[in-house]
C-alpha positions in Angstrom: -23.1 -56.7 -32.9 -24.4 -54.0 -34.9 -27.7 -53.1 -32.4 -25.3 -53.3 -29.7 -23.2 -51.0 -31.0 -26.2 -48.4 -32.3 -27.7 -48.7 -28.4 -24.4 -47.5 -27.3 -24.2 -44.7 -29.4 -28.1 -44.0 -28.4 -26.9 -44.2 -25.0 -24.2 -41.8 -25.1 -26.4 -39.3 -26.6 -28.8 -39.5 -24.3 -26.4 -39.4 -21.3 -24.5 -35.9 -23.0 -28.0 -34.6 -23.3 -28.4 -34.8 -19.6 -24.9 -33.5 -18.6 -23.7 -36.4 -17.7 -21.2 -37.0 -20.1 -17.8 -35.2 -19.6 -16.3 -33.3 -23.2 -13.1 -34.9 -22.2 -14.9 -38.6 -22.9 -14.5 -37.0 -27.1 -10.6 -36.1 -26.7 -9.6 -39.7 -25.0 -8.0 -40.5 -28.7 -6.0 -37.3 -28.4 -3.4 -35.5 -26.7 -5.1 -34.9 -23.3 -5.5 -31.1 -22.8 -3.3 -31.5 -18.9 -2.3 -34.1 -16.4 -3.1 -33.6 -12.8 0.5 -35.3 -12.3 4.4 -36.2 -14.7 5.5 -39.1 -13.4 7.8 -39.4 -16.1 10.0 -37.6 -19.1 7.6 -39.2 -22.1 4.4 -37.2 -20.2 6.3 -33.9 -19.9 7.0 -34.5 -23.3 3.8 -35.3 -24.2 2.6 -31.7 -23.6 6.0 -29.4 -23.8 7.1 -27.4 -26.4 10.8 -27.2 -27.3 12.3 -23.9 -27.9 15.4 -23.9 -30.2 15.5 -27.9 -30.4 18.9 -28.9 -30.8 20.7 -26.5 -29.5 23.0 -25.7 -26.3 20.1 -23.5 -25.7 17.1 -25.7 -26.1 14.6 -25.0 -23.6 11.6 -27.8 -23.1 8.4 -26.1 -21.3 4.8 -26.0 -20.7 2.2 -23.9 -18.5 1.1 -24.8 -15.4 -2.1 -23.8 -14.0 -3.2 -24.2 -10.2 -6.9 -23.8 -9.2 -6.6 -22.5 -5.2 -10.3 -22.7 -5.7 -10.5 -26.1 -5.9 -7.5 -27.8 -3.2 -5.0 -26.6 -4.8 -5.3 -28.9 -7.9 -2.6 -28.3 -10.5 -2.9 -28.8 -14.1 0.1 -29.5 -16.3 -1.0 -27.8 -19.4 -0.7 -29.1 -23.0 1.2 -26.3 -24.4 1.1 -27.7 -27.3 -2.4 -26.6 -27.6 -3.0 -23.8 -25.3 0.6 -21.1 -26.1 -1.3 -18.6 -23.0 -2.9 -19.3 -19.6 -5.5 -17.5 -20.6 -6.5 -19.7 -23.5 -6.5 -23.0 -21.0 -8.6 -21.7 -18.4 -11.4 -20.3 -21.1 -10.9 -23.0 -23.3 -11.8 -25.7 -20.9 -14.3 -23.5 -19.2 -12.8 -23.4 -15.5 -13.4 -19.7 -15.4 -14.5 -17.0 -18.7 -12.9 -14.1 -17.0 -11.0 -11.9 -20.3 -9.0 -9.6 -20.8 -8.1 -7.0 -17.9 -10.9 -8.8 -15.6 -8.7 -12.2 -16.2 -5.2 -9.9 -16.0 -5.8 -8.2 -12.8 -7.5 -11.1 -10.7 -4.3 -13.2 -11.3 -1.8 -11.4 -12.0 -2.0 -8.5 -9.8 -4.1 -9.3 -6.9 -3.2 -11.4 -3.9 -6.0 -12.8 -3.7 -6.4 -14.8 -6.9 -8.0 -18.1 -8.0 -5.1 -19.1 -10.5 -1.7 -19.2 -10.2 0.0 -19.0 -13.1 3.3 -20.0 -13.9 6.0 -22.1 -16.5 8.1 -25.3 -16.0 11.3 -25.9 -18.0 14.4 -28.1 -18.5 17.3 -25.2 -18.2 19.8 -27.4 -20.9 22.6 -25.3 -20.0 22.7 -26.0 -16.3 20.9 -29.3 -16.5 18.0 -28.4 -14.5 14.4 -28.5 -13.8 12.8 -24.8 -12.6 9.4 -23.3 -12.4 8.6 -19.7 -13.0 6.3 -16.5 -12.8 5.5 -13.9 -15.4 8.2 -11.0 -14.6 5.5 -8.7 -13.6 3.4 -10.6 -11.3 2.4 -9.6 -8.0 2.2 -13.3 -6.8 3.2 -12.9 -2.7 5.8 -15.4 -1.4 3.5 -17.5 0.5 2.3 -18.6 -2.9 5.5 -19.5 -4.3 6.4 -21.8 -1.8 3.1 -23.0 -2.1 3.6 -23.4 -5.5 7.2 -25.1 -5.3 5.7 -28.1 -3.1 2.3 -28.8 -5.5 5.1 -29.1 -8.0 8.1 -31.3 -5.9 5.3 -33.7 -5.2 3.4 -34.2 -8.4 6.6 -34.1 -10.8 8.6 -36.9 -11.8 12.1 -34.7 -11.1 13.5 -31.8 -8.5 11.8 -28.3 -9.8 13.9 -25.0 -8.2 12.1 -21.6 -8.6 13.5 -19.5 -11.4 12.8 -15.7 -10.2 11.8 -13.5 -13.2 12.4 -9.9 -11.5 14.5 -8.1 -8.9 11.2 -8.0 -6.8 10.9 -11.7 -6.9 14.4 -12.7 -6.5 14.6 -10.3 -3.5 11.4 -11.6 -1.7 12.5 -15.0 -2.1 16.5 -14.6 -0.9 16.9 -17.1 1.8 13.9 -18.6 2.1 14.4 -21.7 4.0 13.6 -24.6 1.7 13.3 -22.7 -1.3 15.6 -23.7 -3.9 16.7 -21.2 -6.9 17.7 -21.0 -9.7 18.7 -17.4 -11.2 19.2 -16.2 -14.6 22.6 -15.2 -13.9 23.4 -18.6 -13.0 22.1 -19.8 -16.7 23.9 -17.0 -18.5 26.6 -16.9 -16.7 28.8 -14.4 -18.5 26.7 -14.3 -21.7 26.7 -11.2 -23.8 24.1 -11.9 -26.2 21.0 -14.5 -26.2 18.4 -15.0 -28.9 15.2 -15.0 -27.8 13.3 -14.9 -31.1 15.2 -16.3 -34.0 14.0 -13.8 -36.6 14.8 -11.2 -39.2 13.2 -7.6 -39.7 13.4 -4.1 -40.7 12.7 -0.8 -38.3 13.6 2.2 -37.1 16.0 1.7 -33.7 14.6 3.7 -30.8 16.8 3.9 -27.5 14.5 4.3 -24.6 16.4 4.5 -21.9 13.5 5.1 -19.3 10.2 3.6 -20.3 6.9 5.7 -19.5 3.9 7.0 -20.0 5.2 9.8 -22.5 7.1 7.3 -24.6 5.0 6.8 -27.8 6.1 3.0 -29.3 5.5 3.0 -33.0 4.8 -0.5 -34.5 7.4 0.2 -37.1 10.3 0.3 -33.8 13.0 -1.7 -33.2 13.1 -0.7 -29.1 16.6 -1.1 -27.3 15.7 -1.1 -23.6 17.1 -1.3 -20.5 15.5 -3.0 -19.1 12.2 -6.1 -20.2 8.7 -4.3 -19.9 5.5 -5.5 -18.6 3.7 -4.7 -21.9 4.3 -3.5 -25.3 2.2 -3.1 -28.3 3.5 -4.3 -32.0 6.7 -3.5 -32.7 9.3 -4.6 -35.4 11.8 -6.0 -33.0 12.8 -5.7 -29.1 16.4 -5.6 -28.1 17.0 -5.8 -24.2 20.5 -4.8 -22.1 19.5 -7.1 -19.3 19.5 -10.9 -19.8 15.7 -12.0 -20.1 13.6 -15.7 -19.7 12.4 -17.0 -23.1 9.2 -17.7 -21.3 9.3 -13.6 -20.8 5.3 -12.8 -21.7 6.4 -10.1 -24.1 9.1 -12.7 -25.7 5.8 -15.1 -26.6 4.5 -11.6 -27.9 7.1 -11.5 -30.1 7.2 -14.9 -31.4 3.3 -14.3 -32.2 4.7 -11.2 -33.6 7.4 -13.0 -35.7 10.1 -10.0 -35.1 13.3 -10.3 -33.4 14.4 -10.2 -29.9 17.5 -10.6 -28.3 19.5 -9.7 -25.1 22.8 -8.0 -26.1 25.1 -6.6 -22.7 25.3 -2.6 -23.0 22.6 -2.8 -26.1 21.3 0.9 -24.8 25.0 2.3 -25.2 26.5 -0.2 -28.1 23.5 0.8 -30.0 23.1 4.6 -29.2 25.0 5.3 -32.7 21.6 3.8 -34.7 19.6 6.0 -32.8 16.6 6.9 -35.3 18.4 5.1 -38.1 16.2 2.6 -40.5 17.9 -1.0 -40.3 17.7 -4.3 -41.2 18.5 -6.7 -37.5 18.9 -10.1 -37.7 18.5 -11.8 -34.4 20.6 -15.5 -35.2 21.1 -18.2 -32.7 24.9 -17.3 -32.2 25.4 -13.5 -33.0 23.3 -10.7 -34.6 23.5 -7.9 -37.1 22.3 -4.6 -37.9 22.9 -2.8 -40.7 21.7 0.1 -42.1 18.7 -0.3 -44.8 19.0 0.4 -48.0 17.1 2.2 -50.6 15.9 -1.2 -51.9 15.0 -2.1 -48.4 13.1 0.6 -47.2 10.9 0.9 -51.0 10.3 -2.9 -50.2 8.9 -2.1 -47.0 7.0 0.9 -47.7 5.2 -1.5 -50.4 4.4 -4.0 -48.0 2.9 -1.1 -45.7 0.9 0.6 -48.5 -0.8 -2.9 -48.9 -1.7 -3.9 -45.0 -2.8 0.0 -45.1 -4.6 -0.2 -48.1 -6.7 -3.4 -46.9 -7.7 -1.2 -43.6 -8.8 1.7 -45.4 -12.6 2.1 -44.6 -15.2 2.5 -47.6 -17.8 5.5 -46.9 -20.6 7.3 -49.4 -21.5 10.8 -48.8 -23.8 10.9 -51.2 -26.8 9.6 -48.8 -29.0 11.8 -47.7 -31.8 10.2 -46.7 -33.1 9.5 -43.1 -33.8 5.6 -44.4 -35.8 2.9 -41.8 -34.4 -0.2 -40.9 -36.6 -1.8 -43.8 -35.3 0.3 -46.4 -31.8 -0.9 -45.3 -29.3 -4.1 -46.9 -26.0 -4.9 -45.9 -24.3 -3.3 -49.1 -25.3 0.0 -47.2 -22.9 0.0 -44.8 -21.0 2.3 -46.8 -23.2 5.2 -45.9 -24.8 3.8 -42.6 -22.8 2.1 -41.3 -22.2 -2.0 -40.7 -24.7 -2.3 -37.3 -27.4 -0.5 -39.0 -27.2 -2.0 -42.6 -26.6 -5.4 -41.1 -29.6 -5.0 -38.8 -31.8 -4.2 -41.8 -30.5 -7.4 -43.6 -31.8 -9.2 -40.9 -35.3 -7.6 -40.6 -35.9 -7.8 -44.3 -35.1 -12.2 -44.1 -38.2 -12.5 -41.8 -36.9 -15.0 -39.7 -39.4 -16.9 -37.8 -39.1 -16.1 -33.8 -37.3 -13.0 -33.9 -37.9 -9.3 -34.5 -36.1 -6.3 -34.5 -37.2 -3.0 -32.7 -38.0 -0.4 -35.4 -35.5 2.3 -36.4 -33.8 4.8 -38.7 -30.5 6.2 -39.3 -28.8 9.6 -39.8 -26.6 8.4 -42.6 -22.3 9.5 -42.8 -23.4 12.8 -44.6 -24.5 14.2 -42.0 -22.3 13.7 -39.3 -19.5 14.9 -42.4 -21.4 18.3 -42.8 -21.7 18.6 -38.8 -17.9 18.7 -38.7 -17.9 21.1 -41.4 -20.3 23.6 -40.3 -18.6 24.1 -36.9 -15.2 24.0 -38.4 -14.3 20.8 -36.5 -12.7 19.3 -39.5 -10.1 21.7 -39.7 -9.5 20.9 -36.1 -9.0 16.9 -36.3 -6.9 17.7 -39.4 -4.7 20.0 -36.7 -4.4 17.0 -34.3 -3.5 14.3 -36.4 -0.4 16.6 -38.0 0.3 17.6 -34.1 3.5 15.5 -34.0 3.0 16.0 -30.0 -0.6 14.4 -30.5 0.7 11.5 -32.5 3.7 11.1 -29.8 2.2 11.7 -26.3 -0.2 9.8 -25.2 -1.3 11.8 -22.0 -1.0 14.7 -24.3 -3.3 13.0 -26.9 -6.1 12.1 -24.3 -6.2 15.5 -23.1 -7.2 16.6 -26.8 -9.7 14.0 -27.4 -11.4 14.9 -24.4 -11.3 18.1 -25.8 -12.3 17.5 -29.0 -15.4 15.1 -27.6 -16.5 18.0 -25.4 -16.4 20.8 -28.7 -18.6 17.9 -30.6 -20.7 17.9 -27.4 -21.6 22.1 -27.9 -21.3 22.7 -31.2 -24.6 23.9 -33.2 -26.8 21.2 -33.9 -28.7 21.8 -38.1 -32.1 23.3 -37.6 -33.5 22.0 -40.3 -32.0 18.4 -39.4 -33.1 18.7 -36.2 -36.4 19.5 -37.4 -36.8 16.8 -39.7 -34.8 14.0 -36.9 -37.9 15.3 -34.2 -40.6 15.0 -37.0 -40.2 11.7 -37.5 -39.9 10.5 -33.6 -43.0 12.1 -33.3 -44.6 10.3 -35.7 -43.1 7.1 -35.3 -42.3 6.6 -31.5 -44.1 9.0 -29.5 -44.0 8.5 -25.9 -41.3 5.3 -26.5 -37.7 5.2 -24.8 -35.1 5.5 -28.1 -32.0 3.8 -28.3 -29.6 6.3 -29.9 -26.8 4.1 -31.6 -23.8 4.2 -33.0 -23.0 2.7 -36.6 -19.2 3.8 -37.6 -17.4 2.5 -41.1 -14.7 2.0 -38.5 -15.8 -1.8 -37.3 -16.0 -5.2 -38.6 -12.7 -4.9 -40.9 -10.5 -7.4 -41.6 -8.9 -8.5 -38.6 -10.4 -5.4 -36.5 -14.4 -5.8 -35.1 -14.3 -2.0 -33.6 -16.7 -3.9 -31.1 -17.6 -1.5 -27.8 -14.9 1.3 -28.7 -17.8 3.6 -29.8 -20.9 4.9 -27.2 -25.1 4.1 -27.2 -27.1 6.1 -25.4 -30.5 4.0 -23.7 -33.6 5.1 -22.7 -33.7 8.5 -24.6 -36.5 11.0 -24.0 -37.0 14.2 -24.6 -36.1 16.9 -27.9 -33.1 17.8 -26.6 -32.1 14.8 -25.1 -32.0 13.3 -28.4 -29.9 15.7 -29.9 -27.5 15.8 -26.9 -27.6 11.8 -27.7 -26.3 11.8 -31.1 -23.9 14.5 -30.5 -22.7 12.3 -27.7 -22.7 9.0 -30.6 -20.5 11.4 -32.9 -18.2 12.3 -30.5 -17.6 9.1 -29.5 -15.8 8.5 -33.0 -12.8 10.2 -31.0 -12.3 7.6 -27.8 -9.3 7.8 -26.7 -9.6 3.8 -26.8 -11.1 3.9 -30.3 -8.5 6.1 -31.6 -5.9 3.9 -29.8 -7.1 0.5 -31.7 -8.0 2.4 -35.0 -4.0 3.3 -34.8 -2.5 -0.3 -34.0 -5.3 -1.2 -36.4 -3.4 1.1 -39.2 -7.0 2.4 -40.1 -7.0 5.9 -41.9 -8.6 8.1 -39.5 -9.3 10.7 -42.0 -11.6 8.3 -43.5 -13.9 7.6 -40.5 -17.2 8.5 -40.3 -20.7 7.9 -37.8 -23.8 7.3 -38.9 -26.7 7.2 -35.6 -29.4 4.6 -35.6 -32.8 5.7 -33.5 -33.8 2.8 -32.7 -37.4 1.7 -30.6 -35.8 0.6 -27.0 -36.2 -2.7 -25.9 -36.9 -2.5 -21.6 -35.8 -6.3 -21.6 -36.5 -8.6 -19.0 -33.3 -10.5 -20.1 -30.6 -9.1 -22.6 -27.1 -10.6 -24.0 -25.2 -11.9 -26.3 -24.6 -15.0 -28.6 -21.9 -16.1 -31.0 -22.2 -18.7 -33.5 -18.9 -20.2 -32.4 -17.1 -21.4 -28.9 -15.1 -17.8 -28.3 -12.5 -20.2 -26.1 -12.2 -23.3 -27.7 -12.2 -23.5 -31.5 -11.9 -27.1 -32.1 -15.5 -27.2 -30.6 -17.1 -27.1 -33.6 -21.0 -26.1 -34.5 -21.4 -24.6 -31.0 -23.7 -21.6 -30.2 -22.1 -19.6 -26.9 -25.0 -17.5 -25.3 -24.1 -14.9 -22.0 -27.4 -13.6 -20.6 -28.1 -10.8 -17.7 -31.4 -9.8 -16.3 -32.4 -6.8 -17.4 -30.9 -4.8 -19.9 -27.8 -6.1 -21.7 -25.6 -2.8 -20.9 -23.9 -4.7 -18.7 -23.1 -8.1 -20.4 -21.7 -6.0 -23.2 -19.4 -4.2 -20.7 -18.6 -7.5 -18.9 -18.4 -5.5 -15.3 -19.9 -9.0 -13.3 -20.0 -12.6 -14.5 -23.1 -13.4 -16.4 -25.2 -16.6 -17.0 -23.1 -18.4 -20.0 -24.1 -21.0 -22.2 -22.6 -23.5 -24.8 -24.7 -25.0 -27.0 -23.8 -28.4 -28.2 -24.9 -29.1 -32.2 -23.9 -32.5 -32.4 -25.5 -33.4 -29.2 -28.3 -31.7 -29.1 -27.2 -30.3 -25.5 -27.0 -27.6 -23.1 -24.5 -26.8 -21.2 -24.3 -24.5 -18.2 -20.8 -22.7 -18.1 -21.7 -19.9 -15.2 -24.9 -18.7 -13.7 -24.9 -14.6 -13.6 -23.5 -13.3 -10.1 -25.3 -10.1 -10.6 -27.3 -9.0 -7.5 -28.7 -5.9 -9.3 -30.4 -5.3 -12.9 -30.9 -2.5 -15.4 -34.4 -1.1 -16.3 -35.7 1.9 -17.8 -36.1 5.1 -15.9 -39.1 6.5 -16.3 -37.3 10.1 -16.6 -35.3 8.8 -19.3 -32.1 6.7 -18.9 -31.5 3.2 -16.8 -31.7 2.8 -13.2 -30.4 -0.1 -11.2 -32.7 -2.4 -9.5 -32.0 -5.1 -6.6 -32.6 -8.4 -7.8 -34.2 -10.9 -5.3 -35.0 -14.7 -5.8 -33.8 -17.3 -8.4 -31.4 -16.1 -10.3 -31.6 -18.4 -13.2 -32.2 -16.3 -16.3 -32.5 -18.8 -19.0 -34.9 -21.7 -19.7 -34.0 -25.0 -21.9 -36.9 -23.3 -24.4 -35.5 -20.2 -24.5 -32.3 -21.1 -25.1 -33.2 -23.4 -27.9 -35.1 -20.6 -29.8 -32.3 -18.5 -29.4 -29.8 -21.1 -30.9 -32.5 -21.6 -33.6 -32.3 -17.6 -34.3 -28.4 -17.6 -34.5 -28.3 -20.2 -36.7 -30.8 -18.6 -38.8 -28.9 -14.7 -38.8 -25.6 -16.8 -39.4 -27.5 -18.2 -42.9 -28.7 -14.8 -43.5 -24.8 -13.7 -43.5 -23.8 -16.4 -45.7 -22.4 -18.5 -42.7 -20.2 -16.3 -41.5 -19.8 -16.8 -37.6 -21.5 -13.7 -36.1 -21.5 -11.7 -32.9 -25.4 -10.9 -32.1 -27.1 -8.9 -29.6 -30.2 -9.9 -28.1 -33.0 -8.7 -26.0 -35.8 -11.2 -24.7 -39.4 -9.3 -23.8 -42.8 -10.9 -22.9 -42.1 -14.0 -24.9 -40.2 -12.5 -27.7 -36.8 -12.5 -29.3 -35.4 -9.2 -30.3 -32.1 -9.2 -32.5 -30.7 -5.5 -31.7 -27.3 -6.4 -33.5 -25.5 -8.8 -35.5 -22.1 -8.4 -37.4 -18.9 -10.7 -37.8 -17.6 -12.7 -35.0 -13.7 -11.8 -35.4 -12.0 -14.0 -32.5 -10.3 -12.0 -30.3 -11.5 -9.0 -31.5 
């Protein structure tokens, strides 16, 4: 009994090694992650989650996901597991579109793969509806689609719940289309709870929602009306009557701040207007009252703290143009956390990898830059501007200006001098990588990853120049000094360090986390994305790349996506990257080279104390080269 039962666990092995063994074969003693079909009220319950259980207002639901790809299939998603759509389709691999790639293909276009929606139990009318994100674009054709894959593969009658004016007018008497409205569940409500929760904030009335609205994260917003999107804020109060499947209400139940539908909130509440107050969103009623001293020292405590943590270190006390070799990871303070960590890696000599040779302008220089040309006194100006800090078209149009005065402002001779010195004597007639290497990344709960520019393929004196000019003026993004703000990092205390680093013309390029990015109860997994060509792309995500998972346990490979590109990045001879049709297999990794890249990521995470990291790669005429590593942060 005990050989039989060793063969079979050398079977399965073998058989997982070879693809043949589906992941879902190791979750058959848990909750499954969908059903294909709920034939009854124990399966929906199974995967639903239960809003305000034992209430009049309890609302059972879960996310449903339909693949128009593939028949129609429908998946009833455990909700329990996955809180956003987003999460079940990367987590079980059916597509690794992100962010506003993932947004606008199904959300927005007509055209999508996935349609997207909620299924609930409305308590206080008794019935079963489905539903679409209020700010969907999803045609007509695909709701009614949508209502039949349900009525025949759910145990009950589903009606469709519109979520908009646009959706409930498109679908008005649509023959065989049954509805269910929000007015119908609220009746003559006054007030709903949507997120059970108490906070502090100041109460802003925004009575038309725009571009020129500035939305601090210390705001309790009464609105007219439910927006698509909103960043942090202390609490959302709505006049119009709202789903609690809303996508900014599971925003703020992530967020733990209140939210609440009160009738008239945008004229009851115009007397708070600006006012600091405590509001207490309760299942029956609210209350707001105006903080007290107490209060608000309490709350400017716990804000000195959060800022305190985000504060970045620097040293200005570095002045020397150090190599790579000469660099640790305690150095980030004056070069910066890609450059340091880079250094850390080439000093472990770890077997199968290099990294391309380099030094760094350290933070002291980029300091006296700003200095010499006056443009502190200038970034000082525009982060008192209360306009700047309030107007976000306004604050765009500065940073461009601001980048551009960066971009033709007078360059150190004697820097210069020393900078083209050494590139001559180090990497004459080579392609440089100019980098960036900021004290504004890898903090907690903020990577910084891709907000801040690299120029490839540098030749030339004054191209060089231009190139770091270009790396230091990228410290003021507009999308960098966005995230640094909802990040609550101190911009005042920012600084850029440049690495020149030998470049890589790489016959494949990508990257590789010591971690599944979409599922994290996939333990000991190395993720690998690959392009041909130079990485550029990967890192920018603009078409699908070759992706990987890496199974420890099993010893497997698994293909997730081969690369869609039909085009690759290669050096330009004149200096910069051309594009370059690609023709024939497109296949970019081998079962070898994949394992010796899994062998190097495991290796750089022990370098980094086994903290999961985010590493670049190039691969060149056999070789591994390791261009970055710093901390995975998930989501970040």
């Amino acid at each position: 009994m005990v050989f039989r039962s060793k063969c079979l666990v050398a079977l399965m092995l073998v058989l997982f090694s070879l693809g043949a063994v589906s992941k879902h074969v190791f979750a058959q003693t848990s909750a499954p992650r969908s059903l294909g079909a709920i034939r009854s009220q124990a399966e929906f319950d199974s995967l639903a989650v239960t809003y305000d259980q034992n209430t009049p207002y309890a609302l059972p639901h879960l996310l449903f996901v339909i693949d128009r790809k593939d028949k129609n299939k429908i998946y009833y998603v455990n909700t329990k597991k996955y809180a956003f759509h987003k999460d079940f389709v990367n987590g079980t691999y059916l597509s690794l579109e992100r962010g506003k790639e993932f947004f606008d293909n199904n959300y927005l276009k007509e055209n999508r793969r996935f349609i997207l929606g909620s299924l609930a139990y409305q308590t206080p009318i008794k019935r079963w509806t489905f539903e679409f994100w209020e700010g969907t674009l999803i045609p007509l054709y695909q709701v009614k689609l949508t209502a039949d894959i349900i009525n025949a593969s759910f145990f009950a009658p589903v009606a469709y719940k519109p979520n908009s004016l646009r959706q409930e007018e498109e679908s008005r008497g649509v023959a065989g289309l049954q509805r269910v409205l929000q007015s119908d569940i609220a009746r003559e409500q006054s007030y709903q709870a949507l997120n059970v929760a108490k906070g502090i904030g100041r109460i802003h009335v925004i009575t038309k929602l725009d571009d020129h609205v500035e939305i601090g994260s210390n705001e309790i917003l009464v609105l007219d009306e439910v927006p698509i999107h909103l960043p942090p804020v202390a609490g959302i109060i709505t006049s119009q009557p709202s789903t609690p499947l809303s996508h900014i209400n599971l925003l703020a139940k992530g967020w733990g701040v209140p939210n609440a539908y009160i009738k008239n909130a945008t004229t009851l509440l115009k007397q708070y207007d600006g006012w600091w107050v405590t509001f207490d969103a309760k299942r029956d009623a609210y209350a707001i009252k105006r903080a007290d001293v107490d209060q608000l020292r309490e709350y400017q405590r716990r804000l000195a703290q959060r800022l305190d943590v985000m504060k970045p270190r620097f040293d200005l006390s570095e002045t020397r143009l150090l190599g790579l070799a000469q660099q640790r990871a305690r150095m980030t303070i004056a070069f910066g956390g890609k450059s340091a960590n880079l250094g850390e890696v080439m000093n472990a000599r770890l077997a199968g990898i290099a990294v391309p040779d380099g030094f760094t302008i350290p933070f002291f220089y980029y300091d006296q830059f700003l200095k010499a040309n006056k443009l502190d006194d200038a970034i000082y100006t525009l982060l008192n501007d209360q306009k700047f800090v309030h107007d976000p078209p306004y604050r765009r149009a500065r940073l461009v200006e601001l980048r551009e005065r960066v971009q033709q402002a007078k360059f150190d001779d004697a820097l210069r001098a020393k900078i083209l010195k050494r590139v001559a004597q180090q990497f004459a007639g080579k392609g440089l990588f100019v980098r960036s290497s900021s004290n504004s990344e890898d903090l907690p709960k903020f990577s910084g990853a891709g907000l801040y520019n690299t120029v490839p393929n540098v030749r030339g004196d004054q191209q060089l120049i231009d190139a770091i000019k270009t790396v230091w003026a990228s410290l003021w993004n507009f999308e960098a000094y966005e995230a640094r703000e909802r990040a609550s990092v101190d911009h005042s205390k920012i600084f850029m360090a440049v690495l020149i680093q030998e470049g890589i013309n790489s016959e494949s390029s990508g990257v590789m986390i010591t971690a599944d990015p979409f599922d994290k109860d996939n333990k000991e997994a190395i993720y690998i994305s690959a392009k041909r060509g130079l990485g550029i792309k990967v890192v920018e995500g603009k078409r699908v790349a070759e992706q990987i998972i890496f199974r420890q346990r099993a010893n497997a490979i698994q293909v997730l996506t081969r690369s869609d590109e039909d085009s690759l990045l290669t050096f330009d001879e004149r200096g910069g990257v051309k594009e370059v049709a690609i023709t024939g297999e497109r296949v970019v990794l081998n079962d070898d080279v994949v394992r010796r890249l899994v062998r190097a990521a495991t290796s750089i995470r022990r370098v980094f104390s086994n903290r999961e990291q985010d590493i670049e790669w190039a691969y060149m005429k056999g070789q591994i080269y390791i261009v970055q590593s710093r901390p995975f942060i998930a989501g970040g």
